[in-house]
N, C-alpha and C positions, 0 to 999 in steps of 0.2 A: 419560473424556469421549471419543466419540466425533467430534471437530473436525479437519477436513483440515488446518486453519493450525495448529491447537497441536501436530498431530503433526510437521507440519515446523518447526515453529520448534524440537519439541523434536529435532531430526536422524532421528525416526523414519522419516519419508519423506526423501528426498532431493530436493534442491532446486537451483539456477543463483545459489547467494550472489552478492551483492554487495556486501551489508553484514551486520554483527550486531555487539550490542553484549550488555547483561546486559538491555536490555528491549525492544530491538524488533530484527527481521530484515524484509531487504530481497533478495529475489530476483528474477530476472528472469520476465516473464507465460510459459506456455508456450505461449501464443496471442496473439500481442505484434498489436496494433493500430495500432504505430505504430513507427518503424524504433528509438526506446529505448521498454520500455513494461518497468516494472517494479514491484514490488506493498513494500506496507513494512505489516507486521503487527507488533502489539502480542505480545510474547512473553504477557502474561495475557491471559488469555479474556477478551475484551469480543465482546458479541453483534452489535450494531452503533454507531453514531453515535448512534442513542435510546438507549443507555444509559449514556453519558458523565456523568459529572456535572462539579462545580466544580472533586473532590479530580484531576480528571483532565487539569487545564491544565498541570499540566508536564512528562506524558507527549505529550499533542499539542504543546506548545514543541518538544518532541525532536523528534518524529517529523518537523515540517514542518522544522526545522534542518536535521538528518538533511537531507529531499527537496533542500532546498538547495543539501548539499554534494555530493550524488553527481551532481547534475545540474550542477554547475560541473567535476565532476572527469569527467563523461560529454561536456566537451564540450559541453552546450547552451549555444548563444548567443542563438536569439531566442525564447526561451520556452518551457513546457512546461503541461500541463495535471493537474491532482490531483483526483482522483475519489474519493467513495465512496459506495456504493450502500447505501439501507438498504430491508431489505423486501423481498417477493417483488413489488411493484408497483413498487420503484424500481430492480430487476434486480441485488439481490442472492443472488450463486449460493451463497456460504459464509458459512454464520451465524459468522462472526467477524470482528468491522471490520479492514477492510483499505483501503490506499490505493492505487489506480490512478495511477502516475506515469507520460505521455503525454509523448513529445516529438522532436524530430527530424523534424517533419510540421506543414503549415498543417493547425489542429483546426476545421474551420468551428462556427459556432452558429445555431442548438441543435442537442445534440449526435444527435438523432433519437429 
């Protein structure tokens, strides 16, 4: 498979870890939008958010757990924002879901 995130999750590309676990990885955006901005990928290829199904509620349990903890261990205090894009119309650039974690900055709404 040719996927920018499966190659990094699997170490083929190199990445700004911050987390990894046996099923998801958490690295830093390398076009950070916000002063912490860091992305948290499924180690299995999911295409986006529409292809989730039921059997997949307790890999997304993790994942936002996960966001949780790195953003308490990151030092956020008043909040952070969790993104994902699905689709070339909802400005999704890597066909494989990924989470946008935003924080250390007032996020106004909507997001533009």
């Amino acid at each position: 498979m040719d996927c920018l995130f499966c190659k990094i999750a699997a170490g083929e590309i190199p990445s700004n870890k911050l987390f990894e676990d046996d099923r998801i990885l958490a690295f830093y955006d390398i076009d950070p939008q916000a002063p912490l901005h860091f992305l948290v990928v499924p180690k299995r290829h999911i295409g986006s958010a529409a292809e989730l199904t039921a059997q997949d509620g307790d890999l997304l349990a993790h994942i936002f757990a996960t966001i949780a903890k790195l953003c308490a261990e990151q030092g956020v205090e008043k909040g952070y924002r969790v993104v994902t894009n699905v689709g070339e119309d909802g400005g999704q650039s890597v066909a494989h879901l990924h989470f946008h974690v935003l924080a250390k900055r007032s996020l106004a709404w909507p997001p533009g």
